[in-house]
C-alpha positions as CSV (number, residue, x, y, z in Angstrom):
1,X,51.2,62.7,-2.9
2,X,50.5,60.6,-0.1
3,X,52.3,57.6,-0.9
4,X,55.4,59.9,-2.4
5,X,55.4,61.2,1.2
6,X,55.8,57.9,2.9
7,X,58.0,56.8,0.7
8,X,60.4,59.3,2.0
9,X,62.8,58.8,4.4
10,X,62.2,61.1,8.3
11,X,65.1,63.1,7.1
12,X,64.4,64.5,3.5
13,X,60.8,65.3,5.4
14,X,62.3,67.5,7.7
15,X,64.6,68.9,5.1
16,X,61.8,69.7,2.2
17,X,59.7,71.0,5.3
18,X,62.8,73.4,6.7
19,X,63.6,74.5,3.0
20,X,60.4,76.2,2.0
21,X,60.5,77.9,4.7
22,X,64.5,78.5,4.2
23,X,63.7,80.1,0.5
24,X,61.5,82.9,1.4
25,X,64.3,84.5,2.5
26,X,67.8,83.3,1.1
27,X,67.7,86.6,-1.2
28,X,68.5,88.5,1.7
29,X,71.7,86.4,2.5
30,X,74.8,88.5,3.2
31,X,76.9,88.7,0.5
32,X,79.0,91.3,1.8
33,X,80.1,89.2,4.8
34,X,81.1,86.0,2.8
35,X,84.5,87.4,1.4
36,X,85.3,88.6,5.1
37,X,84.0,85.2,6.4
38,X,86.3,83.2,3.9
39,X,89.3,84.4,4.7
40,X,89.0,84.2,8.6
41,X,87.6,80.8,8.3
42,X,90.6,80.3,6.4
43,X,92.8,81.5,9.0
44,X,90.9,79.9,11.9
45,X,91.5,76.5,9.9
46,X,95.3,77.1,9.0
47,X,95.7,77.9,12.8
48,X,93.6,74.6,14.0
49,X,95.5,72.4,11.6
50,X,98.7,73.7,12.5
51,X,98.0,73.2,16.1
52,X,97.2,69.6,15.9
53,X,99.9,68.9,13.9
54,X,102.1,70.4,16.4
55,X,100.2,69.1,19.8
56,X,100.3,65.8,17.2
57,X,104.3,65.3,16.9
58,X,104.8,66.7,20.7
59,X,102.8,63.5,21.9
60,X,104.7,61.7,19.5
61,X,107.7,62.8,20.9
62,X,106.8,62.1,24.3
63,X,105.8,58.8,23.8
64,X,109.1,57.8,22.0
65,X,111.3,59.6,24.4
66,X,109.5,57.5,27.1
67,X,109.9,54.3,25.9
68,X,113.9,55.2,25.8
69,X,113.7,56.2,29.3
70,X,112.2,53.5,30.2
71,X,114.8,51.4,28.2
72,X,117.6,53.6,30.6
73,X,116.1,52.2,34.0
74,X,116.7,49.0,32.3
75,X,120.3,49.4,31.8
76,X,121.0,50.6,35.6
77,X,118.5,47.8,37.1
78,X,120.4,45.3,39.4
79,X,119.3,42.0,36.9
80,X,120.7,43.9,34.0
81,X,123.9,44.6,35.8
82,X,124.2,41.3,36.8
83,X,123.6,39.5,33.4
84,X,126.3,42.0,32.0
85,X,128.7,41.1,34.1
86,X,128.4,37.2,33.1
87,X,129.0,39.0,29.8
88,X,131.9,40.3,30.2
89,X,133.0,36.7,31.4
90,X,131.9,35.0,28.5
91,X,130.2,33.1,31.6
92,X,127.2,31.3,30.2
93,X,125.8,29.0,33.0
94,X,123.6,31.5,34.3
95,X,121.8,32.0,31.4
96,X,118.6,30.7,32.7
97,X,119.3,32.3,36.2
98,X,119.5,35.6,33.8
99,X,116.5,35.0,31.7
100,X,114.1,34.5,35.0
101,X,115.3,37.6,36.7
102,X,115.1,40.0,34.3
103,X,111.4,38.7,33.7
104,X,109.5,41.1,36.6
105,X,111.9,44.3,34.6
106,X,110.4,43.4,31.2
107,X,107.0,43.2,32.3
108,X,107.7,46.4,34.5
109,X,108.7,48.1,30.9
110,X,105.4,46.8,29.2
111,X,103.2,47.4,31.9
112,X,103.9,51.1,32.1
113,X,104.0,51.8,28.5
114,X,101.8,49.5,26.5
115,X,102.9,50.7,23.2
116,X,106.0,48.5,23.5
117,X,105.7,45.2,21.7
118,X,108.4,43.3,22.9
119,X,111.7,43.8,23.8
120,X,114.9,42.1,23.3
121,X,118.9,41.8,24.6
122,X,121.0,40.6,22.8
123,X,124.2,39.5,24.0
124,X,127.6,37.0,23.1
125,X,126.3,34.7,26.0
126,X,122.4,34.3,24.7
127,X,119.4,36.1,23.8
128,X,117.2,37.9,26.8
129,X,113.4,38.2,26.0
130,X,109.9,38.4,27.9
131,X,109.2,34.6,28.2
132,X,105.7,34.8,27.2
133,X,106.5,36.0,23.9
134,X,108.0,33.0,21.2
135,X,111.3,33.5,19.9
136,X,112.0,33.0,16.5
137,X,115.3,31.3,16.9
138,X,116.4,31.4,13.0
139,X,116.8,34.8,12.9
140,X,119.3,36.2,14.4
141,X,119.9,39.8,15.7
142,X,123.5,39.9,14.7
143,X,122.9,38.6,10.9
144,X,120.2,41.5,10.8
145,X,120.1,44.5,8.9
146,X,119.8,46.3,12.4
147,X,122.6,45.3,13.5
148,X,125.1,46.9,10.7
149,X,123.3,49.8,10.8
150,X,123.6,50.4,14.6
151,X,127.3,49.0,14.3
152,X,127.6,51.6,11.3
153,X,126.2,54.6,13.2
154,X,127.5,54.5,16.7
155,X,124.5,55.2,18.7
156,X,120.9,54.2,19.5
157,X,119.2,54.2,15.7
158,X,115.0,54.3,15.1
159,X,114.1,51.5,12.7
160,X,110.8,52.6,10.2
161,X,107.9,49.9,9.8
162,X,108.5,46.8,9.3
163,X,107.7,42.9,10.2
164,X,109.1,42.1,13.7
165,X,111.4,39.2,12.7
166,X,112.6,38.0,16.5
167,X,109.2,37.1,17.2
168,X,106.2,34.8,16.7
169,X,103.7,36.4,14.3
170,X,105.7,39.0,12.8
171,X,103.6,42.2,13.5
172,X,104.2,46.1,12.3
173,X,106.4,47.5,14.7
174,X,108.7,50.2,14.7
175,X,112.5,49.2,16.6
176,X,114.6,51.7,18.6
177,X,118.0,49.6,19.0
178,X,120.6,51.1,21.3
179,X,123.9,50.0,22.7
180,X,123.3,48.0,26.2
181,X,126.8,47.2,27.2
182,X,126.3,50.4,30.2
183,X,130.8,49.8,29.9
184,X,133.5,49.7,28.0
185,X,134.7,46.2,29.0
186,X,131.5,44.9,27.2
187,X,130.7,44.7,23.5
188,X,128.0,43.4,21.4
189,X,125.1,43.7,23.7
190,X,122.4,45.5,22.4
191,X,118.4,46.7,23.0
192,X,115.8,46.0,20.6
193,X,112.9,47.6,21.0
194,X,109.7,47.0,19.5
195,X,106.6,49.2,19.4
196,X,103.4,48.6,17.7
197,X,102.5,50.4,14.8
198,X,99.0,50.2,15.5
199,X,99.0,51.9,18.5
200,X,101.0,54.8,16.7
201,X,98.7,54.7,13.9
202,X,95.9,55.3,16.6
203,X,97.2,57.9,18.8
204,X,98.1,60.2,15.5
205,X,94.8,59.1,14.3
206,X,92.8,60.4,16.9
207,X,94.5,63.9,17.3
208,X,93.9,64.3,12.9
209,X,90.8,63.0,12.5
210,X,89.7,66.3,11.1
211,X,92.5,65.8,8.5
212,X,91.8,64.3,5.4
213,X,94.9,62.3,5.7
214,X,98.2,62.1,7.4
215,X,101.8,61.0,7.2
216,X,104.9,60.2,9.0
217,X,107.5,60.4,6.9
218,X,111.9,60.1,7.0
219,X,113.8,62.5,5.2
220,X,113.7,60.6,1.7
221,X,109.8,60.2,2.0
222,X,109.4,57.1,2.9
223,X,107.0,56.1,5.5
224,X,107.7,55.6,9.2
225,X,104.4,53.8,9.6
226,X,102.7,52.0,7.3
227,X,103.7,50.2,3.9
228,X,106.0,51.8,1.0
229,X,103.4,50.2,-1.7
230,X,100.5,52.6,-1.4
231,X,100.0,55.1,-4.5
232,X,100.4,57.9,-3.0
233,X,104.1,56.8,-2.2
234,X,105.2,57.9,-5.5
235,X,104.3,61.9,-5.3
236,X,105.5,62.1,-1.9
237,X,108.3,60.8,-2.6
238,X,109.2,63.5,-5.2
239,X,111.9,65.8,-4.5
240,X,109.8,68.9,-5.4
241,X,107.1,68.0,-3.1
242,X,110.4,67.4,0.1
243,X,112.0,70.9,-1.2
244,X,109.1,72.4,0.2
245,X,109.6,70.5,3.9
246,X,111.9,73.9,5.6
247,X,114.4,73.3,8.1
248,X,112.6,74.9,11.0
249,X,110.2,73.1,13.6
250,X,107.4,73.0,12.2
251,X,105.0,75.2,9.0
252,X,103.2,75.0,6.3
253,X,102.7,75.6,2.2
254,X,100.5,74.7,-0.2
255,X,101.0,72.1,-2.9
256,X,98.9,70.8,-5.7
257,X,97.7,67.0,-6.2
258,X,96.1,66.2,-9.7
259,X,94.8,69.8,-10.2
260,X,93.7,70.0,-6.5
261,X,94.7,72.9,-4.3
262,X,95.9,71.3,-0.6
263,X,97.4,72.8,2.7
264,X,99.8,71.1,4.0
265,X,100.9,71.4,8.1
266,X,103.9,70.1,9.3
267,X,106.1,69.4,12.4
268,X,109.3,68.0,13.0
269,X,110.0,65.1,15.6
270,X,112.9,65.7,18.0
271,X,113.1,61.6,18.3
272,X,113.6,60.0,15.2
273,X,115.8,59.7,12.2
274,X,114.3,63.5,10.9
275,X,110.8,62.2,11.1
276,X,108.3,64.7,10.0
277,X,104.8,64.7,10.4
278,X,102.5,66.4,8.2
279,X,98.8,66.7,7.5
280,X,97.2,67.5,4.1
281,X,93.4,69.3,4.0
282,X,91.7,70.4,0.8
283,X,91.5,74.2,0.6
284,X,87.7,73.6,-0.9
285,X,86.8,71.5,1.9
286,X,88.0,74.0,4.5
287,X,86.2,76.6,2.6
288,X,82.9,75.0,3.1
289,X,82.4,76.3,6.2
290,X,81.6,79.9,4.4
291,X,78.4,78.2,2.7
292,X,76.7,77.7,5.9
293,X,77.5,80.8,7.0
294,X,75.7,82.4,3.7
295,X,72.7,80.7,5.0
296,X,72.9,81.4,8.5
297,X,72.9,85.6,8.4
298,X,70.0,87.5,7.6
299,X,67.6,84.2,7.4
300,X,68.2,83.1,10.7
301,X,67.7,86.7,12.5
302,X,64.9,87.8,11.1
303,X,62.6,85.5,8.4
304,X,64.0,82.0,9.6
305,X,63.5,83.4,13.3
306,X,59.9,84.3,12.8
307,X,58.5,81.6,10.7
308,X,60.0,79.0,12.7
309,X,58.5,80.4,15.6
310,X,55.1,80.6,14.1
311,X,55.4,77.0,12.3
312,X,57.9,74.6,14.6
313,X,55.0,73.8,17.1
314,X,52.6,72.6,13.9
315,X,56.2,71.0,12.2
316,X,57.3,69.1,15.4
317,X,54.2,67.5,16.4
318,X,53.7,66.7,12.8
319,X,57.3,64.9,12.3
320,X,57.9,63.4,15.9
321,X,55.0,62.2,16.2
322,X,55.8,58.7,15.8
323,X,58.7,59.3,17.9
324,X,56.4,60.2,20.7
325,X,54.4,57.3,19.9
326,X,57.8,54.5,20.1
327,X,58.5,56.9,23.4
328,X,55.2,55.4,24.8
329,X,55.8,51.8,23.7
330,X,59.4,52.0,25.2
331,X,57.9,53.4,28.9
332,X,55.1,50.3,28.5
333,X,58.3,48.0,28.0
334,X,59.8,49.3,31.3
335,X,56.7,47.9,32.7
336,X,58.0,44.4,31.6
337,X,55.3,44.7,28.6
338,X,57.2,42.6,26.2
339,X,53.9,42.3,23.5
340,X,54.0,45.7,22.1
341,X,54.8,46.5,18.9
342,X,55.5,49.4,17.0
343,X,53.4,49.9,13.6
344,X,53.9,52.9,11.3
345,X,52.9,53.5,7.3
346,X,55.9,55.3,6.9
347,X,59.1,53.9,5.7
348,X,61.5,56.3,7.4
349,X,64.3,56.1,9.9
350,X,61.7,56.5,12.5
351,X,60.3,53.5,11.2
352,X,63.2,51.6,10.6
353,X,64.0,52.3,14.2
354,X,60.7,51.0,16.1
355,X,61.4,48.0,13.3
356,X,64.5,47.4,15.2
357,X,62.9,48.0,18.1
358,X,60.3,45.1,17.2
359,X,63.2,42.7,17.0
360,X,65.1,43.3,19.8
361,X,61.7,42.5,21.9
362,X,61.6,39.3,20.1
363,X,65.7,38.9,20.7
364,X,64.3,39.7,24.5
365,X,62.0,36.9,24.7
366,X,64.4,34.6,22.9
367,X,67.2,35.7,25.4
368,X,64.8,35.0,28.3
369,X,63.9,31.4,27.0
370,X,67.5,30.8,26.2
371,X,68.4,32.1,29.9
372,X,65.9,29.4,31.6
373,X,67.2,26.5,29.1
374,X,70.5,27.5,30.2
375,X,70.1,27.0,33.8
376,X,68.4,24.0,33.7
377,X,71.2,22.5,31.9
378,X,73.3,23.9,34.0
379,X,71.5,22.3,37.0
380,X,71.8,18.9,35.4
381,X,75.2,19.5,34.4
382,X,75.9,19.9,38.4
383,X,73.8,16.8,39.7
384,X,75.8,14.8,37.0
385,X,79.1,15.9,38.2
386,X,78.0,15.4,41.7
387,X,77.2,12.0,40.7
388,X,80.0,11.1,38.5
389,X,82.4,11.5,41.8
390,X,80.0,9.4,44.0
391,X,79.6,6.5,41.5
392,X,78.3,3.3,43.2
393,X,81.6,1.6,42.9
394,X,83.6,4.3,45.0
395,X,80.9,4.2,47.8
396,X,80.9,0.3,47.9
397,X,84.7,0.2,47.6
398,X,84.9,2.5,50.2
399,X,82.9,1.5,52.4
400,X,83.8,-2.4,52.5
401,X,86.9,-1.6,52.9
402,X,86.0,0.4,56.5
403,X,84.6,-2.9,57.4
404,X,87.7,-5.1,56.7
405,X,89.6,-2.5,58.4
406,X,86.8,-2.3,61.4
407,X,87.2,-6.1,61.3
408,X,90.7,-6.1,61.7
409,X,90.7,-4.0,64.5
410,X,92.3,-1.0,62.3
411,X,90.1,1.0,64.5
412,X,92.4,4.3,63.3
413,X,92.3,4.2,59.7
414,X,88.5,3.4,60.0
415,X,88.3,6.5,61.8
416,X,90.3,8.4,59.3
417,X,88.3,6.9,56.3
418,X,84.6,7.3,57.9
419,X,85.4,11.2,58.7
420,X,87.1,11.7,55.8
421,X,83.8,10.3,53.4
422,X,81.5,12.6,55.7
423,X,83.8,15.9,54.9
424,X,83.9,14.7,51.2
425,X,79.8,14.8,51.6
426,X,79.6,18.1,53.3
427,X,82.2,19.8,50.9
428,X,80.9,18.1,47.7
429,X,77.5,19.8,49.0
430,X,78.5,23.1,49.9
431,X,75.3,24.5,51.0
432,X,74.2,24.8,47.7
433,X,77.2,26.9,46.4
434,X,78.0,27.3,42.9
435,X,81.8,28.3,43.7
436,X,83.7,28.2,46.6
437,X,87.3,28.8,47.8
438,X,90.2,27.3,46.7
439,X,91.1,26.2,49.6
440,X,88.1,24.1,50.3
441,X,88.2,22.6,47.0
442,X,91.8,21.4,47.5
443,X,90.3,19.7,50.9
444,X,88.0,18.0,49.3
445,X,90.0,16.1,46.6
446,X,92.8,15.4,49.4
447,X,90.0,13.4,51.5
448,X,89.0,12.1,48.2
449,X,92.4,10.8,47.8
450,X,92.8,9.5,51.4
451,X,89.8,7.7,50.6
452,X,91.7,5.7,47.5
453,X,94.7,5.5,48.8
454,X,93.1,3.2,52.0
455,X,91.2,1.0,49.0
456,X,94.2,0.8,46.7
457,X,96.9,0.5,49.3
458,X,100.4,1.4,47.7
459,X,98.9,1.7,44.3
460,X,100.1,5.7,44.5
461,X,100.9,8.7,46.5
462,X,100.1,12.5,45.9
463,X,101.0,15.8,46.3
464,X,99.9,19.5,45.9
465,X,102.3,22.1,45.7
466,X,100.8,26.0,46.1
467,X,103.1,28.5,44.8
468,X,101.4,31.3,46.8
469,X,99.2,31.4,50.2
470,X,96.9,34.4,48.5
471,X,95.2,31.5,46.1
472,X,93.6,29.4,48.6
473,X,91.6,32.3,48.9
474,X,89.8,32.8,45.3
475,X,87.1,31.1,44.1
476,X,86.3,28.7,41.2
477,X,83.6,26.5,40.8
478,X,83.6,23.7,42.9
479,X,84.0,20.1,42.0
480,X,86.6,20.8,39.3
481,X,89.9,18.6,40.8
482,X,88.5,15.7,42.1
483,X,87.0,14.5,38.3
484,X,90.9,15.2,37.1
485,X,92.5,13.2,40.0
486,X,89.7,10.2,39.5
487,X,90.3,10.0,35.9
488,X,94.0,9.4,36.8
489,X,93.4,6.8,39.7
490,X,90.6,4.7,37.1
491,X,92.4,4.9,33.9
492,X,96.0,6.1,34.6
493,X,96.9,3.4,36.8
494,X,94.4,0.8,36.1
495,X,97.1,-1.3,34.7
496,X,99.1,-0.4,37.9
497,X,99.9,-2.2,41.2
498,X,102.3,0.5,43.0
499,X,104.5,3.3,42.3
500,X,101.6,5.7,40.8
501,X,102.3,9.6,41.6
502,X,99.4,12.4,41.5
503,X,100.7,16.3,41.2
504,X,98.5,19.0,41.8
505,X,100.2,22.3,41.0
506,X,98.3,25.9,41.6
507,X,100.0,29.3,40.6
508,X,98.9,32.6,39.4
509,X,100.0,35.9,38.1
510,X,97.9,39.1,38.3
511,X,95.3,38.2,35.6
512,X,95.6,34.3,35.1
513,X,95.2,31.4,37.5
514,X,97.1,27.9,36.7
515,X,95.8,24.6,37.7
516,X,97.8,21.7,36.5
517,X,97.0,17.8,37.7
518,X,99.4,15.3,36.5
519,X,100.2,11.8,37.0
520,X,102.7,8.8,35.5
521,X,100.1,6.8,34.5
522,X,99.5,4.7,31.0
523,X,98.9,8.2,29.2
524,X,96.1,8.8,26.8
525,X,95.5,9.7,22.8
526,X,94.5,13.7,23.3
527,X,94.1,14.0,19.5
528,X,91.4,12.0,19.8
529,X,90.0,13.1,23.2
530,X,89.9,16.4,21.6
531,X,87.9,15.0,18.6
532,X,85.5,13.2,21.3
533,X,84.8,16.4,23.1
534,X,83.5,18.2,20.4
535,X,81.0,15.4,19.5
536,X,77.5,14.4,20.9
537,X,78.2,12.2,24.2
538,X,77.2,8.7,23.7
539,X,79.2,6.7,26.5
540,X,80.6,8.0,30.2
541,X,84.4,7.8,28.3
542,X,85.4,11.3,28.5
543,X,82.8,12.5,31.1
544,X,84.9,14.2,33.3
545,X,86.6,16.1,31.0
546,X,83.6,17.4,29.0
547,X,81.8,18.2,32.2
548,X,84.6,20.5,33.5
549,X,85.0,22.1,29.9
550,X,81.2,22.7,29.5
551,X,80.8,24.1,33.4
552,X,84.1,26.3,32.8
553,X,82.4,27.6,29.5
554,X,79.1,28.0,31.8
555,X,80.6,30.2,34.6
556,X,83.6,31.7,32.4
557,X,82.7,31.9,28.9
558,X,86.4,32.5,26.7
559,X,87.9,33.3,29.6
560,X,89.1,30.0,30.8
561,X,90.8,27.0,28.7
562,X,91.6,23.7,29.2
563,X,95.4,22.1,27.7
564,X,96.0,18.6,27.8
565,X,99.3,16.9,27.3
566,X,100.4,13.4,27.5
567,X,102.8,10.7,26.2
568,X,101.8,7.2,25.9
569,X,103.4,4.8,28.8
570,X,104.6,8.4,30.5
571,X,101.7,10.0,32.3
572,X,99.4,12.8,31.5
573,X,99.0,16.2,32.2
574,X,96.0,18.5,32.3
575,X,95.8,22.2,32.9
576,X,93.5,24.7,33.6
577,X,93.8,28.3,32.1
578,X,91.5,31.0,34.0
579,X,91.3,34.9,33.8
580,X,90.9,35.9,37.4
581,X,87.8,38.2,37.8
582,X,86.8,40.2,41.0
583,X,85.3,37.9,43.0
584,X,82.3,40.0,44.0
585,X,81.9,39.8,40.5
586,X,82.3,36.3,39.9
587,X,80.1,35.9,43.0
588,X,77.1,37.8,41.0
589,X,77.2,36.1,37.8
590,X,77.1,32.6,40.0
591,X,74.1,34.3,41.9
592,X,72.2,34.9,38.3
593,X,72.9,31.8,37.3
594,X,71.1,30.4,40.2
């Protein structure tokens, strides 16, 4: 009996103990109540479902009649005005001029309503899209079903689910297309919508989720979201089953499904082509509700009442007991006691529990170990970078050539090149700093590149272009330009005597930063640089690049990307990718890293 016990799992334990005490008096259950209780549960349940269906399609509604308002500030915006007026002209050279300005609109439209996939105008002159989203050029908007139906109907049309075919990876999305020319004078411009189906699918979802299933269906049947080859297609398509669909706003009936009694709950969308939703629930399943309530009457107020109040002291220290013993082991643990364990003969929940809890100490102690390993190759990571842009042959290069220059009498440019190498010190050492600003990282590499440009006189000039004032003032980790500009003075023109040309190029939009460094050097093969990085190091070839990609990894994780492009004989261009954070918080994960 013993080992049957703990064999059994914490929750048939509790049940066996609650049911012999349960039994003594189920006799005395009400019968006369359940008939009464049935039918209001009933009731209560017809009324719920009914109202969720109904709150249901009213979001619905609102989201869709949204998203066409939204599309409506479009059409009176001052870029869209503008780009139809080139339309009317048939005037296509300021296509591009188009395309750019109506960017900040389109990203206006998408940030407010995040159901919106993607959008797209098309016009005689050109197609107008987000630019961050990839065209599928091939397929064309006026070749597409959409556009004979729209053409065939005379006003904005809703499109059911199906693969967006204007765009790069072809997602679910329902379209709402609607006539853009805003004037008579112009004709064939048009709105295509896009919204996810997902997002649709979720928002019904979480309003249902009492339902055993739900459906957005047109007028024939056929699903508004999701895909026409499921089984259930075929009966809901039937005629007999949309007879019972009345014209008013919203209802319900009953239907049967392979000998099963259901309820079904409907409601009508005002937006749509006669979209209804509807939500089926099994009239047993409803009904179960009345079982509890058979054992909840008599037994709870007076046998279940008094046993339990006589037994549940005895019971609860009996069955939590090991509960109260992992409670003790977890309070040792907030102590920093990382040796307990947790050791039970039962094989229970309770025990699968302080079994979990057993390996997450040891995931703990791992984490910790991993933690220190990680820092100290992060710390060798930094001197290495350090002394990659101090190599022996920079410092000797630079400094003989402040003595020719000293020799010479240059007295200025010895100047210039002797306080330049002290800032490149004091910068390169940053009191110990992890990250620093922008803008002292940007001073670093242009000393740096005074420095080179005095030892390789006319071999190349540079420049940095900022796009905006605000990013000299975030924070990245330091030493991450001057390894990029090196590589390009080393290798890129190391076959080079003049007429090299460095470009370092910084912009941002609210959640990326973009660092690009490029030059007109010899090129380089990036198929097999890429194939290099994600091998073991065995030479310096490569070093820079590998040290910035492991430190970005180090201080961003997947939030930052390095892109390399070049053409042999051309140049090269690398670019850096990087979510901006908060920089109190970038600050904190630097200061735990230290």
């Amino acid at each position: 009996m013993k080992q049957f016990l703990y064999r059994l799992s914490f929750k048939k334990r509790i049940w066996v103990s609650f049911v012999l005490l349960m039994t003594l008096a189920i006799a005395a259950s009400g019968w006369s109540s359940y008939t009464i209780s049935a039918n209001i549960v009933e009731q209560n349940a017809l009324r719920l479902s009914q109202d969720t269906i109904n709150k249901s399609s009213q979001m619905l509604d609102e989201k869709l009649k949204k998203i066409v308002l939204s599309i409506m500030s479009l059409k009176i915006s001052d870029s869209y005005r503008n780009m139809l007026d080139d339309v009317s002209l048939m005037d296509v050279s300021r296509y591009y001029y188009h395309l750019s300005a109506l960017q900040s609109m389109l990203a206006l439209l998408k940030f407010n309503d995040d159901f919106i996939q993607s959008i797209l105008i098309s016009t005689p002159i050109g197609d107008f899209y987000p630019t961050n989203y990839t065209r599928l050029s091939e397929n064309s908007f006026m070749k597409s079903e959409m556009y004979q139906k729209i053409k065939s109907m005379q006003r904005g049309v809703w499109i059911e689910s199906h693969e967006d075919t204007f765009f790069y990876g072809k997602d679910r999305v329902l379209s709402f297309v609607v006539d853009g020319s805003a004037t008579k004078y112009v004709e064939d411009v048009y709105i295509v919508v896009n919204i996810k189906e997902k997002d649709l699918q979720r928002m019904i979802f979480d309003q249902i989720s009492t339902s055993s299933g739900y459906s957005l269906v047109n007028k024939e049947g056929k699903p508004v979201i999701g895909h026409e080859d499921e089984e259930y297609e075929i009966w809901r398509q039937d005629t007999a089953f949309l007879g019972k669909f009345k014209e008013e706003k919203n209802g319900y009936f009953n239907t049967l499904l392979d000998g099963e009694d259901f309820l079904v709950n409907y409601s009508r969308l005002e937006v749509g082509e006669n979209w209804i939703l509807y939500g089926m629930q099994s009239k047993q399943a409803v009904l179960k509700q009345v079982d509890a309530i058979k054992w909840t009457t008599l037994l709870a107020i007076i046998g279940f009442v008094l046993l339990t109040l006589l037994l549940s002291n005895v019971l609860t220290d009996l069955l939590l007991r090991p509960l109260f013993r992992l409670h003790r082991l977890m309070k040792r643990v907030e102590h920093n006691d990382l040796d307990v364990r947790f050791e039970s003969p039962f094989q229970d929940e309770v025990s699968q529990v302080g079994t979990r809890f057993n390996s997450m100490l040891e995931e703990i102690k791992k984490l910790i170990m991993t933690v220190k390993r990680g820092e100290e190759e992060k710390r060798k990571t930094e001197i290495k970078a350090l002394s990659a842009q101090m190599e022996p042959h920079f410092l000797y290069n630079t400094l003989n050539t402040i003595y020719c220059k000293s020799v010479l009498g240059d007295t200025e440019d010895v100047n210039e090149m002797i306080l330049s190498l002290s800032t490149m010190f004091q910068l390169g050492l940053s009191q110990g700093k992890d990250i620093i600003r922008i803008e002292d990282e940007l001073m670093h590499v242009r000393h740096y590149m005074t420095l080179q440009q005095k030892c390789y006189e006319d071999r190349f000039d540079f420049q940095v272009e900022v796009e905006d004032e605000s990013i000299l003032q975030l924070r990245i980790p330091k030493l991450i330009l001057q390894p990029l500009v090196e590589n390009s003075i080393l290798h890129g023109f190391k076959d080079r005597e003049e007429g090299g040309s460095i470009r370092i190029v910084l912009r941002r939009t609210k959640q990326m930063l973009y660092v690009s460094v490029e030059d007109n050097g010899v090129g380089m093969d990036v198929d097999g640089l890429l194939r290099s990085m994600d091998q073991t190091l065995v030479s310096h070839k490569g070093y820079a690049l590998r040290n910035i990609a492991h430190r970005l990894r180090l201080f961003y994780g997947e939030d930052a990307t390095m892109h390399y492009d070049s053409e042999p004989g051309t140049g090269s261009k690398v670019q850096l990718i990087i979510t901006l954070r908060e920089e109190n918080k970038v600050y904190e994960l630097s200061e735990q890293l230290v």
